[in-house]
ZAMARGU-4260 file (C-alpha; in steps of 0.2 Angstrom, whole numbers, plus 5000, padded with zeros to 4 digits):
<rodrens>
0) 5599/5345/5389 | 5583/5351/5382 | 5584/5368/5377 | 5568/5380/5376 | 5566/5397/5367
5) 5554/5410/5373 | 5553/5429/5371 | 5559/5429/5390 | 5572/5413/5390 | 5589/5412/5382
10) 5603/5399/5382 | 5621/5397/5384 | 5630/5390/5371 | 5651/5389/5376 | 5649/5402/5388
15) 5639/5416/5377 | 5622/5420/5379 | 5608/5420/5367 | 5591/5428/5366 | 5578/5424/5354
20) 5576/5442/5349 | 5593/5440/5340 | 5587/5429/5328 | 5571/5440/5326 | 5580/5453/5322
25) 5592/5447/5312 | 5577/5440/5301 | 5571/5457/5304 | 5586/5466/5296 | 5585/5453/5280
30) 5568/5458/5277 | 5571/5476/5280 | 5584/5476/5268 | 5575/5468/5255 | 5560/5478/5258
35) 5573/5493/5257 | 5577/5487/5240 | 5560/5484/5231 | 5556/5501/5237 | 5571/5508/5230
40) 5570/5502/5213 | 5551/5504/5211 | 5546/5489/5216 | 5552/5479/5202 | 5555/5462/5209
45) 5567/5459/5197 | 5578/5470/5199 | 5577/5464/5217 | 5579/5445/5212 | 5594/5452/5202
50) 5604/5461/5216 | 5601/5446/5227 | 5611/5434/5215 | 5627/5447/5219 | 5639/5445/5232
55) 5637/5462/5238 | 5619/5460/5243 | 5626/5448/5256 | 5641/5456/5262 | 5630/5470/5266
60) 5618/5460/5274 | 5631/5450/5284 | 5636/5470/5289 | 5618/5474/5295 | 5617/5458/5308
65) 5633/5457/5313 | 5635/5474/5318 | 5616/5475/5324 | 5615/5459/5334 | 5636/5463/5340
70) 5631/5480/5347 | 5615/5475/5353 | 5626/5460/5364 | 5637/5472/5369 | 5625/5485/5375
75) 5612/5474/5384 | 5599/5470/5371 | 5601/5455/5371 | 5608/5449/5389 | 5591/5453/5397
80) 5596/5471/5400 | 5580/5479/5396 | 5560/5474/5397 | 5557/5471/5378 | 5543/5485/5374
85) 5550/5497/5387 | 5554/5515/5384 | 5571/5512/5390 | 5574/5498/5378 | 5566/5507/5362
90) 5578/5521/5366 | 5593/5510/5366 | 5587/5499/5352 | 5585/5515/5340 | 5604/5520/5342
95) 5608/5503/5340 | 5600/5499/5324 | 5603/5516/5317 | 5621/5517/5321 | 5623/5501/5313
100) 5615/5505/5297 | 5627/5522/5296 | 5640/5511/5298 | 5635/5501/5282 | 5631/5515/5274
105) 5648/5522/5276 | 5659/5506/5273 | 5649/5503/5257 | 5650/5520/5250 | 5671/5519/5254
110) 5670/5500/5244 | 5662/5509/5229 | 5649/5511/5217 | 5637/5496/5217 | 5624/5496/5205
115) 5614/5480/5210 | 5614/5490/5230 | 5610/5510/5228 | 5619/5521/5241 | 5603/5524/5249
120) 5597/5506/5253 | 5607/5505/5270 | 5599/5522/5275 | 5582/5515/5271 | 5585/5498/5278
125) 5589/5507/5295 | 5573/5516/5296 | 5562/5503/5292 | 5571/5490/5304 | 5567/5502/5319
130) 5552/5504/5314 | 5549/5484/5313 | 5557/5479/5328 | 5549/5493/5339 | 5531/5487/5334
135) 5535/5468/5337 | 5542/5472/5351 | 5525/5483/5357 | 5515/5467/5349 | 5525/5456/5361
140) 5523/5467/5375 | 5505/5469/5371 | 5501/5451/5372 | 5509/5448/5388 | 5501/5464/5397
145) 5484/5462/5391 | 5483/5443/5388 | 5480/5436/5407 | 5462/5446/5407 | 5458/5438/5392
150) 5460/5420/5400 | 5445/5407/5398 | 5441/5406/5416 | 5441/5425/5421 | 5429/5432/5427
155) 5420/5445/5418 | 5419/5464/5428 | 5414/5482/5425 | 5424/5494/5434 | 5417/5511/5439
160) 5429/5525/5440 | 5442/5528/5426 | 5451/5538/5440 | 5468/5534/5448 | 5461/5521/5457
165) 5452/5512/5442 | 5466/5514/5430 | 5478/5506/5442 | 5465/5492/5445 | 5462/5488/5428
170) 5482/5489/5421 | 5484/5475/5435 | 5471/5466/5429 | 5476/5464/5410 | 5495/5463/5417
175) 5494/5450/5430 | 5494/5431/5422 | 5487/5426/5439 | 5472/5439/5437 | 5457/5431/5440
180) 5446/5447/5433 | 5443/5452/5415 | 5437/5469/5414 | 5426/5471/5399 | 5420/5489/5400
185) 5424/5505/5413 | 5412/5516/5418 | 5413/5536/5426 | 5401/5549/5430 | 5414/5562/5423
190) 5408/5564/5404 | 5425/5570/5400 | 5432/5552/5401 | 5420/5542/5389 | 5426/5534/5375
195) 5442/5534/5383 | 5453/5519/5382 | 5462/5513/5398 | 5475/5498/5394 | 5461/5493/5377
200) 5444/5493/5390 | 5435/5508/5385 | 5424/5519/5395 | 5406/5518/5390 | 5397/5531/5399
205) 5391/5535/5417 | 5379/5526/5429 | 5365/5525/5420 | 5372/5513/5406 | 5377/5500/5419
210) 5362/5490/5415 | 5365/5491/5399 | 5384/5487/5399 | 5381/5472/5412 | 5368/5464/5399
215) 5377/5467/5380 | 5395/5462/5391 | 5389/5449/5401 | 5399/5454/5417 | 5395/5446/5435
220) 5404/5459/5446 | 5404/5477/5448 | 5419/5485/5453 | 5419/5503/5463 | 5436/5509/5463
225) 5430/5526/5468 | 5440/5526/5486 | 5432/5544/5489 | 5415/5538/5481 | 5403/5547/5494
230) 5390/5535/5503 | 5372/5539/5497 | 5383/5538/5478 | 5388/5519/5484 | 5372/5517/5490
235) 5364/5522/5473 | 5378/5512/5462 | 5376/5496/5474 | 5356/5496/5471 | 5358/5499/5452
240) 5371/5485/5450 | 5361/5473/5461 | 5344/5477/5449 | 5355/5471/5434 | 5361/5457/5444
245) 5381/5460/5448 | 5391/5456/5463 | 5398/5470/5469 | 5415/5473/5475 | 5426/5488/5482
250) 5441/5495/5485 | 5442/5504/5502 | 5447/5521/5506 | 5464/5516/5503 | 5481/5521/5510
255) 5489/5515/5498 | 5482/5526/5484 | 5492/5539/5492 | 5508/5529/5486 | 5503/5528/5472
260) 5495/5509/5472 | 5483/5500/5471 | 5481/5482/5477 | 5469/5471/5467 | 5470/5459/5482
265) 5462/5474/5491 | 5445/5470/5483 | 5433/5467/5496 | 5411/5468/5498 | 5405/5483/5503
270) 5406/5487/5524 | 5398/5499/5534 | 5415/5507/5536 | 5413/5512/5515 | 5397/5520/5519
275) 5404/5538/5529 | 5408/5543/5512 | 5424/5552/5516 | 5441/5553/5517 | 5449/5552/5534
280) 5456/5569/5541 | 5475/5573/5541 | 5481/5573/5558 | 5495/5585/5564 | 5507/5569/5573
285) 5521/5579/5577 | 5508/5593/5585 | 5500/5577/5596 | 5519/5570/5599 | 5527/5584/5604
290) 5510/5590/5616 | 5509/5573/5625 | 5526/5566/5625 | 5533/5567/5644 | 5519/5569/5651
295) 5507/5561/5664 | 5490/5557/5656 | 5475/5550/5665 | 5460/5546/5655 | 5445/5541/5664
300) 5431/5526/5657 | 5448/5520/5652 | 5439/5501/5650 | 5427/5508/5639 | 5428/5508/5620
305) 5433/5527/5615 | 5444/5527/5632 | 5455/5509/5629 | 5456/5517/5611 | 5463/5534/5617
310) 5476/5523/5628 | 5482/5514/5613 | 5483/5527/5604 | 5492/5539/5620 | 5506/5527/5623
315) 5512/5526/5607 | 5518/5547/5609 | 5530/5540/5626 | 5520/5549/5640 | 5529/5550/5656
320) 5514/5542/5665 | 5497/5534/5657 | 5484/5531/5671 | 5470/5521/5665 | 5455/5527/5678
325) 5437/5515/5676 | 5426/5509/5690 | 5426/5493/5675 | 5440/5480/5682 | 5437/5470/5668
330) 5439/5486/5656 | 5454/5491/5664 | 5458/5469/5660 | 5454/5472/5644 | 5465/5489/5641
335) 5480/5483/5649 | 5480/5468/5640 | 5479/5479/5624 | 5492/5488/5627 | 5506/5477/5635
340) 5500/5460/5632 | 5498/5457/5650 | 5487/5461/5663 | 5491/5457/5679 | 5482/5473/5684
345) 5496/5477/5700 | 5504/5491/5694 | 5502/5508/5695 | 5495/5511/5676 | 5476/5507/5681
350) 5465/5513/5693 | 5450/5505/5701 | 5438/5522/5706 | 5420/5528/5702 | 5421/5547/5696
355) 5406/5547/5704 | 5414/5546/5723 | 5421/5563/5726 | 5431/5560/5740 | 5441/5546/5732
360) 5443/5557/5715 | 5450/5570/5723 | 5463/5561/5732 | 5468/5551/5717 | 5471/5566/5707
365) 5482/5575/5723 | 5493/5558/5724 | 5494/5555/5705 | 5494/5575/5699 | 5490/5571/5681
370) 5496/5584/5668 | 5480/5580/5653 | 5465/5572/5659 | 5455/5564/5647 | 5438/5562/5651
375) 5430/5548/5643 | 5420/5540/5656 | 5400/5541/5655 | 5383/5534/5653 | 5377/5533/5636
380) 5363/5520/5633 | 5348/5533/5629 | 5332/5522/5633 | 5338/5516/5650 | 5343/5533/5656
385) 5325/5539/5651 | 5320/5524/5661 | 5334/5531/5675 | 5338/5550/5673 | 5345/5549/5691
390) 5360/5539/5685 | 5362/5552/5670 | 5364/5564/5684 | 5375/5555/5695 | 5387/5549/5683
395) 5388/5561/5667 | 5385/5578/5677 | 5391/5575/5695 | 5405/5565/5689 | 5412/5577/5677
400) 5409/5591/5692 | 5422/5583/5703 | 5433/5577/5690 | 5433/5596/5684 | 5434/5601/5701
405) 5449/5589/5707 | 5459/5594/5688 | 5458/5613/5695 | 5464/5610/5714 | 5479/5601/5707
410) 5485/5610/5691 | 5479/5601/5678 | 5485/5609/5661 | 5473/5603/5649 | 5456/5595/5654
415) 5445/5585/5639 | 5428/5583/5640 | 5422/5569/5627 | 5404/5575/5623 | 5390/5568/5611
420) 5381/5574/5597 | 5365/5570/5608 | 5370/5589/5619 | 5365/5599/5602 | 5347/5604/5605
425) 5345/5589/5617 | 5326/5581/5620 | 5334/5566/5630 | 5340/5562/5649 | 5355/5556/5640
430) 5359/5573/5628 | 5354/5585/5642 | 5364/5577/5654 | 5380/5577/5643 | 5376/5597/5635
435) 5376/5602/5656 | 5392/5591/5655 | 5399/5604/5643 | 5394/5619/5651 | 5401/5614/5666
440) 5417/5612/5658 | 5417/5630/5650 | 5411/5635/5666 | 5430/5626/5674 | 5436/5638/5660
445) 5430/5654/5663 | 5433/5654/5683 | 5451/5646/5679 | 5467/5657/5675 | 5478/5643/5671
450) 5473/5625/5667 | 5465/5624/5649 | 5446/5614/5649 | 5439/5608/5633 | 5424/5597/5626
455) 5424/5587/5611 | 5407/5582/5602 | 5405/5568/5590 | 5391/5557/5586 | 5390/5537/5584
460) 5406/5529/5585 | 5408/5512/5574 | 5412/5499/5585 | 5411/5506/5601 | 5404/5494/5613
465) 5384/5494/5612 | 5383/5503/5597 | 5371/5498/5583 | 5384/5489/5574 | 5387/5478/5589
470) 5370/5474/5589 | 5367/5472/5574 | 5380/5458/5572 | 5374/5448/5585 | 5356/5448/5578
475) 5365/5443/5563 | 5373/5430/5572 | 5356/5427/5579 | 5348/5422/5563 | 5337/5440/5564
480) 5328/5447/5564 | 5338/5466/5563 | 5328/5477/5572 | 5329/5498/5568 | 5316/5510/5572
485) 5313/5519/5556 | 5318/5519/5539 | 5321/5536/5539 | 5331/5536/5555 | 5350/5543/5552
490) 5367/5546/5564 | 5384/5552/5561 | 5394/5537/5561 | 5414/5538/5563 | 5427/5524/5566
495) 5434/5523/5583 | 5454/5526/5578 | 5447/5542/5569 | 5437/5549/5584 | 5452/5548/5597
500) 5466/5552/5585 | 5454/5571/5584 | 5451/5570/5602 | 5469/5570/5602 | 5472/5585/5591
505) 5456/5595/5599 | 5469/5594/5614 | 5482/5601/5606 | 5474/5615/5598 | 5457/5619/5606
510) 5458/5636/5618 | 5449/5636/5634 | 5431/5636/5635 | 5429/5628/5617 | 5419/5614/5612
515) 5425/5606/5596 | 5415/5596/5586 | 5423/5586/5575 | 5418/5584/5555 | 5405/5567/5554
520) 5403/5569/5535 | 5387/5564/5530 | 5374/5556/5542 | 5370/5538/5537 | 5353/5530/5536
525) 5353/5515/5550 | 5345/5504/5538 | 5355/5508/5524 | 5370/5500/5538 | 5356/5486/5542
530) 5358/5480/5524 | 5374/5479/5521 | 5379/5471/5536 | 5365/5457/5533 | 5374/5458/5513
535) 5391/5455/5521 | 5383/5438/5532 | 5376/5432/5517 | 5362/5427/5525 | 5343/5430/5522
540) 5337/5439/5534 | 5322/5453/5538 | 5323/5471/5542 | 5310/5475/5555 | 5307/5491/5560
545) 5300/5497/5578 | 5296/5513/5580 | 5306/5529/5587 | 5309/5526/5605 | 5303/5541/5617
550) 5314/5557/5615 | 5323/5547/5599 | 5328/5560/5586 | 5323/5554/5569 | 5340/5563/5563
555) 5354/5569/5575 | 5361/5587/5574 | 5380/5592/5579 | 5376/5610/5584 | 5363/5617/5595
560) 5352/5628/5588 | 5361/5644/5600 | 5378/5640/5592 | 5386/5648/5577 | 5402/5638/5574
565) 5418/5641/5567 | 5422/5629/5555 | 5441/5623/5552 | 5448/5638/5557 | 5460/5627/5568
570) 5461/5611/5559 | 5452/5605/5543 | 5441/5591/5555 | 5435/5602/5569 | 5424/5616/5570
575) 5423/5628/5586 | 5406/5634/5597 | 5406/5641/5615 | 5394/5632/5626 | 5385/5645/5639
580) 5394/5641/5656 | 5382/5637/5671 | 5377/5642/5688 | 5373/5624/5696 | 5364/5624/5713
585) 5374/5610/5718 | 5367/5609/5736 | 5349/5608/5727 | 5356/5593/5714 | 5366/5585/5727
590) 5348/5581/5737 | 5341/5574/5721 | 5337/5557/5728 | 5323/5549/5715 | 5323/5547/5696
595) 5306/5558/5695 | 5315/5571/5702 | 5329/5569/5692 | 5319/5571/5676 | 5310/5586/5681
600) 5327/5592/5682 | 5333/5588/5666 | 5315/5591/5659 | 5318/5607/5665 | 5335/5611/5659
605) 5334/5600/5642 | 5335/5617/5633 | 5350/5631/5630 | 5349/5642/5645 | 5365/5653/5651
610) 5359/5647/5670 | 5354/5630/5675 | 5340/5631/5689 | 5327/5620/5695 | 5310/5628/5702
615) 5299/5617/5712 | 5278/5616/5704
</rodrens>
């Protein structure tokens, strides 16, 4: 049987177990002792030579490793008990070792005087052997945390952020012996934190020495373990560690930094996502589980993106009844299969209806008496409803009218409008149609005593079906070229999940009559998305840039200039406005038959008015 001894192995000899560090320290406590004893008669090596020759000398030292390497069995030092280098084992291995030197101390003091071995030597020899086994256990220790970054074929990075998340990221990386990243130099914006040291990698200095650090270091890769980083910052640190010619790499907005870890597997290029800059808002689930739980839902555009999303997300707080409503039947497919993993579309869960047939809405609603409606169904492509403002009107006014109308004949208890950041000061069929949308539904409020009607407002969704990011990807996929319409042109972007999981909580807390808009962060430069999308592909492809379309903000607002919000008054992500209500000459609207009339309409009523009217030239 071959046997092999390593600072982590032991062996078995007749049934007892033996570790390396036994014979280390028993060498350890030989070469304490003498030490002990040079020091003690003044570094004479004589004398030393001289006590060596005696049989006391070895009697004592047979003392020290017996009783130190027996104790140390017995309690775990050496049977694998403890990491060598760890606090807990440096605790244990100080009573140890010092115990047993008393113990030698007071058995050679009870045998007698010895001139060749002073009183004192035991004492000595038990502070210096803790000394020396804690520092060659803290060497070992050292060598094993920090050697695997130092491998021949890792890869040299800089990391940027000596915060929680960069720490972590970087004691993984000299830790792990499969780590495939040596960090060679830490950068942070936080002048307190240069010249610190994080696991030996020091922090050199802020942003503006990355050049610098990548050039006297080497490094290939950049590392941003800033999860919070905002986006024009990651923008800015991207372009600076591209000019010095590094990769870059992230860690996302993580969930896990909130337990605490980090994952150096979580290390990905940057995606559009990274770009909002903020931190997803806290959500009160119990609120949302406790509001919706028994009850019978309906949400309408149910096929769409934002409404399969809110479905998803609905079922999972046990409604009595979900009632997916969308004139799609390959949406409602779609949705279903989603949520059940079927989609036979014969149940009672989905509903084939326009909410543009009034008739037909109404009886649905007296049948189906749904308890919260969600109202996510809409138009929302601007340049072909300036191309077709009628079907703005039919759909996105007249539509919310008789869903608001069927909510109140049957007692609906709370009715959520999903707006667009496009009804703030709107200049478009597309915003108009939605901001009369909203005061429709404060309209429902005020003449209603006991159902509660809401709107919520947010700006681009990532993902949603048709949105820029969609589009983009195909054009990608395409070969290119990616088409935006100005450099300068920005949007609020938010994730999907995020926008229904507030839609949600704006139903839980918002009062009658409110429009919520929820928090976008930052706005985001649609060519700053271009580019990193076309990053992410790895593909060379051009940016061309076409103009602002007719009635295409160059940057979208969140609040009409009329509105004075109230911000997170009822939850951290939403801000409160009240929206005018309206006095809509339905009779005149209704006979609305041609999309020039319908713009003159919408042309006429494009601004914040507390009355809606329409006045022939």
């Amino acid at each position: 049987m071959t046997y092999r001894v390593g600072w982590h192995t032991s062996g078995r000899f007749g049934g007892l177990t033996v570790s390396p560090w036994m014979l280390a320290d028993s060498i350890l406590w030989a070469t304490a002792f003498t030490l002990a004893l040079w020091m003690r008669f003044d570094f004479s090596v004589a004398q030393v030579a001289n006590s060596m020759g005696t049989q006391r000398f070895y009697a004592v030292l047979i003392g020290f490793v017996v009783l130190g390497c027996g104790v140390g069995w017995f309690v775990g030092l050496y049977r694998g008990r403890f990491v060598p280098g760890s606090v807990l084992e440096s605790g244990v291995l100080s009573m140890v070792f010092i115990g047993s030197a008393f113990l030698v101390f007071v058995g050679h003091a009870i045998i007698g005087e010895n001139g060749e071995i002073p009183r004192s030597v035991p004492l000595i020899t038990g502070a210096l052997i803790v000394l020396a086994a804690l520092i060659l256990r803290s060497l070992v220790r050292a060598k094993e945390l920090f050697g695997a970054g130092a491998a021949k074929d890792a890869e040299a990075v800089i990391v940027f952020g000596a915060g929680s998340g960069g720490r972590q990221l970087v004691r993984q990386f000299r830790r792990s012996v499969t780590s495939k990243y040596n960090p060679v130099g830490i950068l942070d914006d936080d002048p307190s934190k240069r010249n610190m040291v994080i696991e030996g990698v020091r922090v050199h200095g802020g942003r503006d020495y990355l050049e610098a650090l990548a050039t006297r270091t080497g490094a290939g890769t950049l590392i941003v373990a800033v999860p919070s980083l905002p986006g024009d910052d990651l923008i800015d640190v991207r372009d600076r560690a591209e000019a010095a010619g590094l990769n870059v790499l992230v860690l996302p907005p993580l969930d896990s930094l909130m337990t605490g870890r980090v994952a150096a597997t979580e290390l990905r290029e940057i995606n559009v996502n990274d770009l909002l800059g903020r931190k997803p808002a806290k959500l009160n689930q119990t609120q949302i589980a406790e509001y919706i739980r028994g009850k019978r839902i309906l949400v309408t555009g149910a096929g769409g993106s934002i409404g399969s999303e809110l479905c998803r997300q609905i079922i999972r707080f046990r409604p009595a009844e979900l009632m997916m409503l969308d004139r799609d039947e390959s949406g409602l497919h779609s949705a279903q299969l989603s949520i059940s993993d079927q989609a036979m579309l014969d149940g009672d869960d989905t509903i084939l209806a326009s909410i543009r047939d009034r008739d037909s809405i109404i009886d649905i609603f007296a049948k189906r008496r749904p308890e919260i409606v969600f109202h996510a169904a809409a138009l929302k492509h601007m340049p072909l409803l300036e191309r077709y403002p009628l079907e703005a009107l039919k759909t996105n006014v007249l539509g919310t009218l008789n869903l608001l109308d069927a909510a109140e004949s049957t007692g609906v208890a709370t009715f959520v409008n999903i707006s667009t950041d496009k009804a703030a000061n709107p200049c478009s069929s597309l915003g108009t149609s939605k901001r009369i949308a909203e005061k429709l539904t404060a309209t429902k409020a005020a003449s209603s005593s006991e159902g509660k009607y809401v709107s919520v407002r947010f700006g681009n969704v990532l993902g949603s079906r048709g949105s820029v990011l969609t589009v983009f990807e195909k054009q990608i996929e395409n070969g290119g070229p990616l088409t935006v319409t100005d450099p300068e042109v920005n949007r609020f972007f938010m994730t999907i999940q995020e926008a229904c999981q507030l839609v949600l909580q704006a139903a839980v807390v918002g009062d009658s009559g409110e429009t919520l808009v929820l928090d976008m962060g930052e706005p985001v430069k649609i060519a700053d998305v271009a580019r990193t999308l076309i990053e992410q592909s790895g593909k060379s492809i051009e940016v061309v840039y076409t103009g602002l379309r007719n009635n295409e903000k160059l940057a979208e607002e969140l609040f009409d200039d009329s509105e004075t919000p109230v911000v997170g008054e009822k939850h951290e992500a939403l801000s409160e406005v009240r929206v005018p209500p309206v006095d809509l000459d339905l009779g005149y609207v209704l006979s609305i038959k041609t999309n020039e009339d319908a713009r003159l309409w919408l042309d006429e009523n494009s601004s914040t008015k507390p009355k809606l009217s329409w006045e022939k030239a």
